[in-house]
C-alpha positions as CSV (number, residue, x, y, z in Angstrom):
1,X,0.0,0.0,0.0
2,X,2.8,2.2,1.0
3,X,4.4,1.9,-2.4
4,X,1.3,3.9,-3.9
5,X,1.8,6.9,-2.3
6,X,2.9,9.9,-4.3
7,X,5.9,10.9,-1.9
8,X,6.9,8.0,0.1
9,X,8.9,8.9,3.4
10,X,12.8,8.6,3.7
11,X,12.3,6.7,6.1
12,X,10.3,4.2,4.3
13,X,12.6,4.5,1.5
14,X,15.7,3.6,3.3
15,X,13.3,0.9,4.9
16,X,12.8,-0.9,0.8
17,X,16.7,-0.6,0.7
18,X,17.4,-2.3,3.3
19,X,15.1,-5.3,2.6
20,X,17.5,-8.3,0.3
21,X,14.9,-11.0,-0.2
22,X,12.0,-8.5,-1.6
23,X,12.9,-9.2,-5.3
24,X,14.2,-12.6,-4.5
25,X,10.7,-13.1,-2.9
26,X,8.6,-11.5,-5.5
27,X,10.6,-13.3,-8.3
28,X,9.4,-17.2,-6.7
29,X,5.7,-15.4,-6.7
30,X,6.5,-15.3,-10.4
31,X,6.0,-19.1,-10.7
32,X,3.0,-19.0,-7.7
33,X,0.4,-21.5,-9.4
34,X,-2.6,-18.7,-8.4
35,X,-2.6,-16.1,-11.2
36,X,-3.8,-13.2,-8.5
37,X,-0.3,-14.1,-6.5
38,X,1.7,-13.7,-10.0
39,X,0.5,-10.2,-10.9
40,X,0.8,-8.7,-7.9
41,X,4.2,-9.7,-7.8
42,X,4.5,-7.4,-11.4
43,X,2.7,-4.7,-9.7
44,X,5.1,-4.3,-6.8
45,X,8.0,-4.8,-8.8
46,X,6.2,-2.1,-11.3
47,X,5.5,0.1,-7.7
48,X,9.2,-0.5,-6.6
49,X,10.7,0.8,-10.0
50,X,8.4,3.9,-9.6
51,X,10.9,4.5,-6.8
52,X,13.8,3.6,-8.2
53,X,15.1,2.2,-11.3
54,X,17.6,0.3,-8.8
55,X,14.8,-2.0,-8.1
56,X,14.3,-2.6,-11.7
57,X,18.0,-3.4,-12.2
58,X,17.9,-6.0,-9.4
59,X,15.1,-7.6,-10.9
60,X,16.5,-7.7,-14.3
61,X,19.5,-9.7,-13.0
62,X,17.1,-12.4,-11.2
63,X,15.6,-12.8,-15.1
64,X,12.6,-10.6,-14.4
65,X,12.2,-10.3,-18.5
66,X,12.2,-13.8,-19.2
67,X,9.7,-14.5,-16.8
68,X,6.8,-12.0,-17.9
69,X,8.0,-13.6,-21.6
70,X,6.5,-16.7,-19.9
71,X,3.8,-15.1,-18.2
72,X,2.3,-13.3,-21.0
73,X,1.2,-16.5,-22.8
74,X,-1.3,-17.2,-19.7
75,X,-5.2,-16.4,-20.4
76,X,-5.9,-14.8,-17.1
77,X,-7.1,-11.4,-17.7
78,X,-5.9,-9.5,-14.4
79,X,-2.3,-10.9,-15.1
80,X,-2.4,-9.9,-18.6
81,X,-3.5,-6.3,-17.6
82,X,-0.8,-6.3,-14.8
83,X,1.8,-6.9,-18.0
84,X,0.3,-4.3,-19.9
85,X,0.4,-1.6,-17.3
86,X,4.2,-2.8,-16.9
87,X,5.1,-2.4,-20.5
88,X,3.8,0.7,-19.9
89,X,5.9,1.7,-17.4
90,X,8.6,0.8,-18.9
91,X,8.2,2.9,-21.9
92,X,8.1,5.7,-18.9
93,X,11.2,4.4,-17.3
94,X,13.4,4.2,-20.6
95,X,14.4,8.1,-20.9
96,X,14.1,8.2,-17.0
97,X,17.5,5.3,-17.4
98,X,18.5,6.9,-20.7
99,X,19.1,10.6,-18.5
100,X,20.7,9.0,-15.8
101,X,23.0,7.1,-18.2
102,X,23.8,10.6,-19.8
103,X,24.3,12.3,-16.4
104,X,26.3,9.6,-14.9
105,X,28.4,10.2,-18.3
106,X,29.0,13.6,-18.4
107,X,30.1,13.9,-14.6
108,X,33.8,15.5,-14.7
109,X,34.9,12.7,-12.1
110,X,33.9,10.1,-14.4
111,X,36.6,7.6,-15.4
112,X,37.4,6.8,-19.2
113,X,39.2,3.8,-18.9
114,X,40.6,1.6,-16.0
115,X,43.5,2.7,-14.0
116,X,46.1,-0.1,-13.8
117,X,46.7,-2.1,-11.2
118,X,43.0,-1.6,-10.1
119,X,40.1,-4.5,-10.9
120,X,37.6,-3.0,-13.3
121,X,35.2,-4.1,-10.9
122,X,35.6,-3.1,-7.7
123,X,34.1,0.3,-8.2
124,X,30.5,1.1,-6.9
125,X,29.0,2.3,-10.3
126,X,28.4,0.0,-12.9
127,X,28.5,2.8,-15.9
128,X,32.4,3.5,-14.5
129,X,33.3,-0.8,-15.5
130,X,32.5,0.5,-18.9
131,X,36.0,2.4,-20.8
């Protein structure tokens, strides 16, 4: 319910961040066998990317896309409009990603290429592994 809410507190906020097995836990809802249990799980995910594309990103690594693939060849009419108002969002989110990409980008502190001796990957922001 919280996740509705036009501004949600900082408190709550830091709350969601804190919170490791929410996409963990809303991916197995994914393959629930009631269909109610399955869109809701794309609703909160869609909520929780509303927030912060973070939360998208974390589901996209625990295959989040190939699982509404799967989903959207069910019948049931609530979970099919749960997928639509997520494709929706997405088309929302994709210049939200594509300005933070570009800020990110054009930060003066932002590396162009690895330093030696340090790992590619042991830096906190995934656009900086990129050279």
């Amino acid at each position: 319910m919280a996740l509705t809410l036009p501004e949600l507190s900082t408190r709550a906020k830091s709350a969601l961040a804190e919170e490791r097995g929410l996409v963990p836990s809303l991916m197995q809802l994914l393959d629930h066998s009631v269909p109610l249990l399955r869109s809701k799980s794309i609703v909160t995910l869609l909520l929780l990317s509303r927030l912060s594309t973070r939360w998208l990103l974390e589901a996209c690594k625990a295959k989040f896309i190939p699982a509404v693939e799967r989903l959207q060849r069910e019948k049931d009419e609530y979970l099919q409009q749960a997928i639509t108002a997520l494709r929706e969002e997405m088309g929302r989110l994709v210049p939200v990603i594509c300005s933070q990409v570009t800020e990110e980008l054009g930060k003066p502190g932002t590396r162009k290429a690895a330093s030696p001796g340090r790992a590619v990957g042991s830096n906190k922001n995934p656009l900086q592994q990129f050279q």
